[in-house]
Kinemage of the C-alpha trace (Angstrom):
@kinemage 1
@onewidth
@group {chain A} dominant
@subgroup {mainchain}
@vectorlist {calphas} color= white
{ca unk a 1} P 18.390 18.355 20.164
{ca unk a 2} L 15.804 16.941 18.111
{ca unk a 3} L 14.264 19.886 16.227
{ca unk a 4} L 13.696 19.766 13.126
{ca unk a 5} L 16.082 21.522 10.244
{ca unk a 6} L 15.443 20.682 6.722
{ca unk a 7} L 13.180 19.310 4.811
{ca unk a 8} L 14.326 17.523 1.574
{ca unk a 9} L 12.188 16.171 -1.359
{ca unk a 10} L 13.938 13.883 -3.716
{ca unk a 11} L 11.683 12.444 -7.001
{ca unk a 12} L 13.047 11.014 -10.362
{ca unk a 13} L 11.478 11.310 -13.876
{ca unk a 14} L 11.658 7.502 -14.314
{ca unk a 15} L 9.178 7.201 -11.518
{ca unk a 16} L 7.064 9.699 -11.768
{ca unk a 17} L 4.577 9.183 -8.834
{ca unk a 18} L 7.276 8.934 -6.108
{ca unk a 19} L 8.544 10.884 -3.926
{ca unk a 20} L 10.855 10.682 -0.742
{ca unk a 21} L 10.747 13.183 1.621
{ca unk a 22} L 13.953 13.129 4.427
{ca unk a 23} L 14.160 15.324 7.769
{ca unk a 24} L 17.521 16.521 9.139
{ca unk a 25} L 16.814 17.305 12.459
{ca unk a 26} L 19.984 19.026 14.705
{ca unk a 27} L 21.147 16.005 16.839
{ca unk a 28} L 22.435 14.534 12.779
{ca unk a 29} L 19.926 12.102 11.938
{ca unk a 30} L 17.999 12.047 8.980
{ca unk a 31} L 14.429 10.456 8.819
{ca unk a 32} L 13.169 8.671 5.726
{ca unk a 33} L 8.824 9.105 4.842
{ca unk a 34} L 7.398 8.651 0.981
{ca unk a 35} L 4.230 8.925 -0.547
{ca unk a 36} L 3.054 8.380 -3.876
{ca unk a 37} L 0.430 9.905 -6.397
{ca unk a 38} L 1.262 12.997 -7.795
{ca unk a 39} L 4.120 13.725 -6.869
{ca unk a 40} L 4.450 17.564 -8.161
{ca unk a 41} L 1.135 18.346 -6.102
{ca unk a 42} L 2.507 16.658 -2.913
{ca unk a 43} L 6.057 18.558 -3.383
{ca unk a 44} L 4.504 21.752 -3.423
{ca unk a 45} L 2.665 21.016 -0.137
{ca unk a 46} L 5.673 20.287 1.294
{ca unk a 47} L 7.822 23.111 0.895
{ca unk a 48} L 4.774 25.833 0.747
{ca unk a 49} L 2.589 24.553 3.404
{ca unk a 50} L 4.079 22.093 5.661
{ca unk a 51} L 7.826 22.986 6.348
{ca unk a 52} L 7.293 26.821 6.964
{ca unk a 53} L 5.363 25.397 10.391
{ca unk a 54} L 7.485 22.086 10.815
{ca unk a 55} L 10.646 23.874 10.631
{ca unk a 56} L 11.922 24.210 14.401
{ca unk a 57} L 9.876 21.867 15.703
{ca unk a 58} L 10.429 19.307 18.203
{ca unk a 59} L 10.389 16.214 16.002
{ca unk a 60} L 10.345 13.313 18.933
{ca unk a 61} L 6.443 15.026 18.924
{ca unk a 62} L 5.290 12.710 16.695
{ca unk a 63} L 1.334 13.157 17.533
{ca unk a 64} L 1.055 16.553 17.983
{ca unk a 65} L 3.239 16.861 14.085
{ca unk a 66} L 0.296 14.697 12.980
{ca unk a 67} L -2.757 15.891 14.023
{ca unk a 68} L -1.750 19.286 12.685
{ca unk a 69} L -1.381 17.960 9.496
{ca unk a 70} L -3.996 15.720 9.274
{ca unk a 71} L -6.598 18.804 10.024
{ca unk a 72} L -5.643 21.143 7.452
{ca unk a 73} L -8.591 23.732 6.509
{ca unk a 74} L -9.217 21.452 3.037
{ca unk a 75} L -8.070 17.992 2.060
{ca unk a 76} L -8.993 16.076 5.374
{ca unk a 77} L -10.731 12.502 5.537
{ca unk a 78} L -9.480 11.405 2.157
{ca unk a 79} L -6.335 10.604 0.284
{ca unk a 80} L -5.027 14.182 -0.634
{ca unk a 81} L -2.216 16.046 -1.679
{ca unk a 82} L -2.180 17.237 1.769
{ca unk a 83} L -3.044 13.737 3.359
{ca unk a 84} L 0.201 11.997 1.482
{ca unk a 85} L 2.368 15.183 2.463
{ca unk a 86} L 1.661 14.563 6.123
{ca unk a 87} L 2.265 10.477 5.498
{ca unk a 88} L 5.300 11.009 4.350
{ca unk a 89} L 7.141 13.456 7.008
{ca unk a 90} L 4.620 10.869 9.542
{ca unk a 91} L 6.989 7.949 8.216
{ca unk a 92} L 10.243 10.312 8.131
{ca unk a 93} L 9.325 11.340 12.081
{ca unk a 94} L 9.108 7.242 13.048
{ca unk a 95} L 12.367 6.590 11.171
{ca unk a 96} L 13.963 9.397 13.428
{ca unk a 97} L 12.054 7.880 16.893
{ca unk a 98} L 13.478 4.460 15.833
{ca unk a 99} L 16.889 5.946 15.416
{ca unk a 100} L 16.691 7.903 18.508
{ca unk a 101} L 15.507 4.533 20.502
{ca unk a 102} L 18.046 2.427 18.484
{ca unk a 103} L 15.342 0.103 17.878
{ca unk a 104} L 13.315 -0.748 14.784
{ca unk a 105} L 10.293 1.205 14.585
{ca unk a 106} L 8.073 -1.573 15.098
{ca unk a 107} L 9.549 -1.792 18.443
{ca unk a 108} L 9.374 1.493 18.927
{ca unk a 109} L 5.225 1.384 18.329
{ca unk a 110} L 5.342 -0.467 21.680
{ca unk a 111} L 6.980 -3.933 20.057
{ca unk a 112} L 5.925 -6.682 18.090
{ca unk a 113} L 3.128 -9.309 18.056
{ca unk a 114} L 5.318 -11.583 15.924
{ca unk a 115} L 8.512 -12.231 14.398
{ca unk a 116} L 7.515 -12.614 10.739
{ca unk a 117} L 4.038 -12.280 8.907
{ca unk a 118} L 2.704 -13.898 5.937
{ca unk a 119} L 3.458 -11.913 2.732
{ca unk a 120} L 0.749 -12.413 -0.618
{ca unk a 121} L 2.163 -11.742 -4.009
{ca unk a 122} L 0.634 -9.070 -6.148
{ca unk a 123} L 0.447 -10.234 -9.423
{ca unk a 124} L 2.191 -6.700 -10.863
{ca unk a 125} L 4.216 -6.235 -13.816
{ca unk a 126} L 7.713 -4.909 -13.427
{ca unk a 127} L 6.406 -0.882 -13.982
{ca unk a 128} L 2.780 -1.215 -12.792
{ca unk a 129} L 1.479 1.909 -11.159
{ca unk a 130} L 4.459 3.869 -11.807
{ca unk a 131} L 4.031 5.592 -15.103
{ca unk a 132} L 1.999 8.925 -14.130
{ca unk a 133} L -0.825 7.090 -12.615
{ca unk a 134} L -1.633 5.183 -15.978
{ca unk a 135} L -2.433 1.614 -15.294
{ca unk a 136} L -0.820 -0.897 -17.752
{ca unk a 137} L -3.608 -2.997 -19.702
{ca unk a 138} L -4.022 -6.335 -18.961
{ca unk a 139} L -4.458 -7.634 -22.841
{ca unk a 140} L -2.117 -9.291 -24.325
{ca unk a 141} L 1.408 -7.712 -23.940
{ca unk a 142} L 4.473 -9.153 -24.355
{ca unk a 143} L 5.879 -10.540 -21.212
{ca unk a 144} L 9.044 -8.318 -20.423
{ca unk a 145} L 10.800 -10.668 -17.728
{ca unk a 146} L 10.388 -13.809 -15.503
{ca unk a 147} L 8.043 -11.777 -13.058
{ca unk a 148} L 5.377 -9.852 -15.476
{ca unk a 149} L 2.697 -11.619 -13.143
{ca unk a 150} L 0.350 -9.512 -14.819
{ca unk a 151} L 1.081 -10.654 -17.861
{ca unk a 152} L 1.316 -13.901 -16.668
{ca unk a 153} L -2.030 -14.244 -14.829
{ca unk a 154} L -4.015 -13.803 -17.975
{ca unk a 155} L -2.343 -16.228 -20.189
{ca unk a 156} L -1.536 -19.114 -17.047
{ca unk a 157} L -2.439 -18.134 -14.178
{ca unk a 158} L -2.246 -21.715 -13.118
{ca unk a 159} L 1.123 -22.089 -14.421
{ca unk a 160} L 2.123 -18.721 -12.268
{ca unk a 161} L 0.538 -20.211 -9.216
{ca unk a 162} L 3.021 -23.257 -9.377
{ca unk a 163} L 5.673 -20.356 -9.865
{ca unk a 164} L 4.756 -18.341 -6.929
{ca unk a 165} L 4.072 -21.905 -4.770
{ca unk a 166} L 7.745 -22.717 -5.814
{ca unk a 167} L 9.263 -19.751 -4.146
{ca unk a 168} L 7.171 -20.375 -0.995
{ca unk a 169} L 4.550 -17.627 -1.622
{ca unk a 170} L 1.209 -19.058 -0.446
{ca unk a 171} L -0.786 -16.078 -1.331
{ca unk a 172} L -1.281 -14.313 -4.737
{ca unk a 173} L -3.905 -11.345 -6.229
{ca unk a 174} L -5.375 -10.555 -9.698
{ca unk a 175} L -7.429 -8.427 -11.199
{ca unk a 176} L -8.661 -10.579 -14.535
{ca unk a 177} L -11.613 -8.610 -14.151
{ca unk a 178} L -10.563 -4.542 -14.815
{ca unk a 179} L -10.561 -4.584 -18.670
{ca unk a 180} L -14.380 -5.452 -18.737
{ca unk a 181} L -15.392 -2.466 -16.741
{ca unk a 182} L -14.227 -0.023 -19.510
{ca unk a 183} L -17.436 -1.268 -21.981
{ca unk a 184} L -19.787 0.119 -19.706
{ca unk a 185} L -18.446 2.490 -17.459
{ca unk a 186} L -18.469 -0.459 -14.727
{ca unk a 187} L -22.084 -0.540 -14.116
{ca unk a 188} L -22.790 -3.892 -15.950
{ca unk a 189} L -20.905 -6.776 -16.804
{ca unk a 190} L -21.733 -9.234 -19.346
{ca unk a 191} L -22.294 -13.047 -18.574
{ca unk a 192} L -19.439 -13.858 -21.605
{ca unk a 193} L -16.795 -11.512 -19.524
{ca unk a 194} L -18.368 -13.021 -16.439
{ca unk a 195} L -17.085 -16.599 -17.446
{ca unk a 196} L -13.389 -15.527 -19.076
{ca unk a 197} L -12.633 -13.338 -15.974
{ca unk a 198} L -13.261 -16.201 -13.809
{ca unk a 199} L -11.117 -18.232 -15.775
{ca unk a 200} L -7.787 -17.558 -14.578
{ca unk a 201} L -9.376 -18.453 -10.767
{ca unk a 202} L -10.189 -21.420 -11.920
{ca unk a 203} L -7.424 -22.125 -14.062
{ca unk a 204} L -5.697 -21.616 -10.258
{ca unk a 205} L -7.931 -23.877 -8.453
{ca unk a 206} L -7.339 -26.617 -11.322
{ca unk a 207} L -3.817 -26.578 -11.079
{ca unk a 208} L -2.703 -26.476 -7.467
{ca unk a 209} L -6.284 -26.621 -5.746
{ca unk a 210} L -6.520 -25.376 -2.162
{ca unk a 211} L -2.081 -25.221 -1.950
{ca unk a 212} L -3.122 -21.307 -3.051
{ca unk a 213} L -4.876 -18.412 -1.547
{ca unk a 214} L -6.366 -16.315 -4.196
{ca unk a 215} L -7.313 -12.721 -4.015
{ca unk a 216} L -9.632 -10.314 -6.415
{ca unk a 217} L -8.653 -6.728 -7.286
{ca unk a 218} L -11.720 -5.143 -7.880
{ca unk a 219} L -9.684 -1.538 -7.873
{ca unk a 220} L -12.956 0.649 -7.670
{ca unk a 221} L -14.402 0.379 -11.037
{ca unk a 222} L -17.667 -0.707 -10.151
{ca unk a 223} L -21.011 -0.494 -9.338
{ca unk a 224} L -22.598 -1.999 -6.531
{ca unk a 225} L -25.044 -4.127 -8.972
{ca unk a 226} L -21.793 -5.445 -11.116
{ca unk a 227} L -20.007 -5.642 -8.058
{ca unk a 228} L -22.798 -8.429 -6.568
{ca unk a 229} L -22.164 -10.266 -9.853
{ca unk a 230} L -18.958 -10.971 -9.969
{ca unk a 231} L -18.499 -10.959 -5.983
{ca unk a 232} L -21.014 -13.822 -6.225
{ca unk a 233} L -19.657 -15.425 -8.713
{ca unk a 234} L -16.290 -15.438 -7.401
{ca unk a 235} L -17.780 -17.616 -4.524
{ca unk a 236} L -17.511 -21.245 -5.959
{ca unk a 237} L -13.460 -20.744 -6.270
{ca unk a 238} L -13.203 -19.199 -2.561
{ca unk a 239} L -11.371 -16.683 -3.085
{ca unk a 240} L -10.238 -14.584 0.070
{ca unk a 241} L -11.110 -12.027 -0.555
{ca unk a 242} L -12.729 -9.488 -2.995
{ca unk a 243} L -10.815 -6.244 -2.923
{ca unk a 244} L -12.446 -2.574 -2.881
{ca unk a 245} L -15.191 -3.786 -5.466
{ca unk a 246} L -17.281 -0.302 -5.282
{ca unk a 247} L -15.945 3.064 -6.854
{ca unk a 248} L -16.956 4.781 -3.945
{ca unk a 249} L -15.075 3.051 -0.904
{ca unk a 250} L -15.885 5.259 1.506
{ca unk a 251} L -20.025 4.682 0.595
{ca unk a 252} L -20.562 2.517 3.814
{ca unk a 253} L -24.205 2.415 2.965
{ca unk a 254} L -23.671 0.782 -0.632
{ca unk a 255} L -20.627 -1.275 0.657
{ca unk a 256} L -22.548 -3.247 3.531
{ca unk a 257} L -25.306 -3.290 0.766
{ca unk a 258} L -23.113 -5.350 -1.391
{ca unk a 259} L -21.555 -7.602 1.732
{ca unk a 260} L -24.550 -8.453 2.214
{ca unk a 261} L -25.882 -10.064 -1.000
{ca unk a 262} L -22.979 -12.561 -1.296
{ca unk a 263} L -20.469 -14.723 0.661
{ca unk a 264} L -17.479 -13.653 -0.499
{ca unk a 265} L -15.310 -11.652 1.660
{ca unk a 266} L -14.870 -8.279 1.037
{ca unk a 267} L -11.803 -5.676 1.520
{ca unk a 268} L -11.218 -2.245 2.223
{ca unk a 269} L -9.634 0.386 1.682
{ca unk a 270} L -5.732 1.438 0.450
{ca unk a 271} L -7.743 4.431 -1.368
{ca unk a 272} L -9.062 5.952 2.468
{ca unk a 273} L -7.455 8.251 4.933
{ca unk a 274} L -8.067 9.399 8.383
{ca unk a 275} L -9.764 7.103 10.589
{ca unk a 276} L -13.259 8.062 10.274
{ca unk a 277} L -14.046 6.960 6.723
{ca unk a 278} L -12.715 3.675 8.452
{ca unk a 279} L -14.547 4.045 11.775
{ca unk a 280} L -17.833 3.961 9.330
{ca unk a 281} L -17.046 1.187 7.464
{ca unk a 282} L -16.710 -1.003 10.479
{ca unk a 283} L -19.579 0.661 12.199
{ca unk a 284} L -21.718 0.053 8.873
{ca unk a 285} L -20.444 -3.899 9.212
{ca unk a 286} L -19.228 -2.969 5.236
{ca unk a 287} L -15.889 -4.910 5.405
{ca unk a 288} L -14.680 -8.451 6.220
{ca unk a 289} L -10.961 -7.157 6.159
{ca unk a 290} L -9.210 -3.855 6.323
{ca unk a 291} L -6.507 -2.607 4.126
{ca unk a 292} L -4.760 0.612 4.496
{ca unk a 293} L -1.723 2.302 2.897
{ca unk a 294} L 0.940 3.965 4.726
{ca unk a 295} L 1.461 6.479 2.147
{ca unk a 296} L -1.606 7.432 1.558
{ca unk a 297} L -3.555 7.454 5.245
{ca unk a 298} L -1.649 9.217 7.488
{ca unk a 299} L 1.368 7.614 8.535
{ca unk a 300} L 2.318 5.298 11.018
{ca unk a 301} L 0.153 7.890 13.462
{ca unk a 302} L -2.859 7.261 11.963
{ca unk a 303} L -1.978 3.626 10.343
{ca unk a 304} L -1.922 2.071 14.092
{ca unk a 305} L -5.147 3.786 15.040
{ca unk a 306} L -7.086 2.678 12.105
{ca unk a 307} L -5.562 -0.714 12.974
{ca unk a 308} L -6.761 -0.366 16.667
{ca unk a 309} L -10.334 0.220 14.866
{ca unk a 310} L -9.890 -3.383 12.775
{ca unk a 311} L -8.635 -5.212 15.936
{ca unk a 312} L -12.148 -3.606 18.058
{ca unk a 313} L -14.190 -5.294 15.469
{ca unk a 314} L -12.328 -8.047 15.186
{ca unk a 315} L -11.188 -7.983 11.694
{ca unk a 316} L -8.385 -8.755 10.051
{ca unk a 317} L -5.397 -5.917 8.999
{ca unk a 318} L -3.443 -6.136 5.672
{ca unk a 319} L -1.237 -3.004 4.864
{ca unk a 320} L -1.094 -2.070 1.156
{ca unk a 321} L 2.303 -1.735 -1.246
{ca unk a 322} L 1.882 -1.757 -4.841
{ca unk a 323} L 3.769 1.560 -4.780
{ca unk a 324} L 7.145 2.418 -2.806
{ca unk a 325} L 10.005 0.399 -0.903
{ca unk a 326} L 9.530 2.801 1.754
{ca unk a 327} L 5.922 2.137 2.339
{ca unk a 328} L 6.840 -1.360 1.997
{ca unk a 329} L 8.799 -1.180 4.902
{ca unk a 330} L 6.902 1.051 6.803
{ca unk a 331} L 3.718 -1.444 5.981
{ca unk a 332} L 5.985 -4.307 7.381
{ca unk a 333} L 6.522 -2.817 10.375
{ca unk a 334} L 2.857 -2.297 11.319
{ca unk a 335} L 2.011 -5.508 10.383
{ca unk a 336} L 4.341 -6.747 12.986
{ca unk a 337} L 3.054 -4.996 15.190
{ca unk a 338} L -0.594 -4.660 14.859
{ca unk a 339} L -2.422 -7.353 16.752
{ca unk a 340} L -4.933 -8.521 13.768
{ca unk a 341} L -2.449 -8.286 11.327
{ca unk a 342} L -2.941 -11.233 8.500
{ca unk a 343} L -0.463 -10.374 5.521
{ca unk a 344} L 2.061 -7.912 4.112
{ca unk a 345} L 1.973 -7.549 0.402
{ca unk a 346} L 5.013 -7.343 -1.896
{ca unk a 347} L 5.318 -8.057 -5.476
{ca unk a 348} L 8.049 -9.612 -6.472
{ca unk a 349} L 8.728 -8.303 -9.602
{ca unk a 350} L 9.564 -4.824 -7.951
{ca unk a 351} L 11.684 -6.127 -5.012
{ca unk a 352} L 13.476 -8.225 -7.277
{ca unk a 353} L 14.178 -4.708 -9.773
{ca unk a 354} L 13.814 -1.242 -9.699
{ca unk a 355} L 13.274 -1.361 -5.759
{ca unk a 356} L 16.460 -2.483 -5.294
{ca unk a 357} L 18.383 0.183 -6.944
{ca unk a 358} L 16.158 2.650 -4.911
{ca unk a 359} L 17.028 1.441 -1.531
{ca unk a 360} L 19.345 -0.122 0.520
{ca unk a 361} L 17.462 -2.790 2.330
{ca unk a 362} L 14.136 -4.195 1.767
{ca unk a 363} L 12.326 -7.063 3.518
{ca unk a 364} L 14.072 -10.508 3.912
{ca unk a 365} L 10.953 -13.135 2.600
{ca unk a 366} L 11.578 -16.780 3.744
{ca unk a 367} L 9.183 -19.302 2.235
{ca unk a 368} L 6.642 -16.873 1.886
{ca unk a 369} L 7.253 -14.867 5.204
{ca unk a 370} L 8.504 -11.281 5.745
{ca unk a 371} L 10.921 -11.311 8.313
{ca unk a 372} L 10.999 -8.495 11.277
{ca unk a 373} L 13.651 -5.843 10.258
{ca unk a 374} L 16.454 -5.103 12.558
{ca unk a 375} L 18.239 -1.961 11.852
{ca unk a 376} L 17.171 1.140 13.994
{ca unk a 377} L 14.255 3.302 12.343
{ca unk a 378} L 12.491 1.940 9.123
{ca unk a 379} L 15.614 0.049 8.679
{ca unk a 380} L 16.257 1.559 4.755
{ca unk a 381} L 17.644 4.571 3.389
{ca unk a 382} L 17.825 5.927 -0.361
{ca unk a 383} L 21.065 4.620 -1.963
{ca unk a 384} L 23.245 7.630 -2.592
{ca unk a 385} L 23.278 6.819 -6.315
{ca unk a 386} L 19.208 7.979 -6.172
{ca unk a 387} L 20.517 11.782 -5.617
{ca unk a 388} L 23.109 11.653 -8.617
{ca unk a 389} L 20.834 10.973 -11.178
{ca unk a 390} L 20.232 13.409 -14.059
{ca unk a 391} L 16.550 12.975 -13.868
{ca unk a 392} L 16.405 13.513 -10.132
{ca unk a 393} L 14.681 16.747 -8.951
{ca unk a 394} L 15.541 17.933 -5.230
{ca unk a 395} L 14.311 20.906 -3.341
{ca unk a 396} L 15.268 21.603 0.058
{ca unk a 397} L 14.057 24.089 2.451
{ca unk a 398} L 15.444 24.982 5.756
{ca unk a 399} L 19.013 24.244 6.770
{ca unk a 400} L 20.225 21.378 5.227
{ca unk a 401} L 23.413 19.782 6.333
């Protein structure tokens, strides 16, 4: 009753990195998964690779699914094509085992260690990260709405952390640093970009003081000895942490090299998959916290593993979502449910847009706190209108309903 039938890809031109990916399975549910990154390459696993064998299946077999998919002959241990094909249909399957249960899927994990988690803002613009992988510069744009946080971090960021306070978010990130790695290929940075990309920190500290948790975006354009510099210079406005400083996350060696040589609190990594590169970095003592996406890592399957790793070293779990409303969720629900779970991100410029005409429910934030869902499954679906659109491209294979 619960094999599966079809297997349907959905992506739109508008956002070109995303895709959906939903499984009919014969009992009439449909699960929801996503992934994000190119989203061409990950379509063609799909349909060429993955639903040929998933087809048929038995898809309340939720482990076995996974570690088939997570040991293909290439494209293990890191965040492939084939890695974010198997997160997705990993998400789709625990929408389907919620539905089946009637519960929400953080239940169905084995249930929740709390009823709400603290959520951190991520200073994104309105489009950030969706545009064919291109980041959006950080100069000086024109602001295109009240919530271009990115735009808004480099001209006030104090001013924006009185915003963000206002709306009960207690916890924001930024990234002042990026543009200064391009000058050098990130393996030096200057003492003058030093000083102006600590500014907006302390432009922060000066305007609310200790009301605001502050964390840096290093986003892997670094070396380890321009990574020390600003890591330890980021230590006299205490911020939490310092975010996959090191171009090479999964370089334990250089990471616990760098954790070493300064006090600030280092985090890693939404750019990992599989739970080994994770296993080392906790072995290696490379990481203060541990941040994994969804999308990108394996799924829910692997996602509470690596998060049984964090919680045996006793560190701290954050699940990544600059990217998807489905991740989002999906993110939410682990963070409910993990035990060391700290924080959900969001950004609020997306869940107050464009992820709202993608979806049909997203998280309910209360002064700064994600509530627990409580719809069966993920607790979202596409919004029909998603499937109508011109620019929509959908390929199905198997037996759709």
């Amino acid at each position: 009753m619960a094999k599966v039938t079809a297997l349907r890809t959905i992506r739109i031109a508008e956002r070109p990195n995303l895709i959906w990916v939903e499984l009919e399975t014969e009992d009439g549910r449909t699960g929801l998964g996503e992934s994000f990154r190119g989203a061409q390459a990950v379509e063609a696993v799909l349909h060429e690779t993955v639903a040929p064998w998933l087809l048929g299946r038995d898809a309340r077999h939720i482990e076995a699914v996974s570690r088939q998919l997570l040991t293909p002959y290439l494209g293990f241990h890191s965040a492939s094509a084939e890695v974010r094909a198997a997160s997705a249909v990993d998400l789709a399957l625990w929408d389907l085992a919620g539905q089946r249960q009637g519960e929400p899927v953080y239940v169905a994990l084995g249930g929740g260690m709390r009823e709400s988690v603290r959520t951190y803002n991520t200073c994104a613009g309105y489009a950030y990260n969706t545009s064919g992988g291109v980041r959006r510069s950080i100069g000086s744009e024109a602001s295109v709405g009240p919530y271009d946080d990115q735009v808004a971090f480099m001209r006030d960021a104090g001013a924006l952390a009185e915003s963000l306070l206002s709306e009960g978010y207690t916890a924001m990130k930024i990234w002042p640093f990026d543009d200064y790695a391009t000058a050098t290929g990130g393996h030096m940075i200057s003492l003058a970009d030093l000083k102006a990309g600590l500014e907006p920190f302390q432009k922060v500290r000066r305007a609310v003081g200790d009301r605001m948790e502050v964390m840096c975006e290093l986003h892997s354009l670094w070396s380890s000895h321009a990574a020390a510099r600003i890591c330890r210079a980021l230590e006299d406005v205490g911020v939490f942490w310092a975010e996959d400083p090191i171009a090479k996350m999964d370089d334990a060696q250089s990471l616990a090299d760098l954790r070493r040589q300064t006090r600030t609190p280092i985090c890693g990594s939404e750019t990992l998959a599989g739970t080994v590169p994770f296993r080392n970095l906790l072995a290696a003592d490379a990481v203060d916290m541990v941040m994994l996406d969804l999308a990108w890592c394996g799924g829910l399957t692997e996602g509470r593993k690596i998060a049984a790793l964090a919680e045996s070293y006793a560190k701290p779990l954050a699940p990544h979502d600059c990217t998807g409303p489905v991740t989002l969720m999906a993110g939410l629900h682990l963070a409910l449910h993990a035990p060391t779970a700290i924080f959900q991100e969001v950004v609020r410029a997306t869940l107050s847009t464009w992820y709202r005409d993608l979806v049909t429910d997203l998280p309910v934030i209360r002064e700064g706190m994600a509530l627990a869902p409580t719809e069966a499954g993920l607790g979202t679906r596409l919004q029909p209108a998603v499937k109508q659109r011109a620019d929509a491209t959908i390929r199905t294979s198997g037996k759709a309903r």
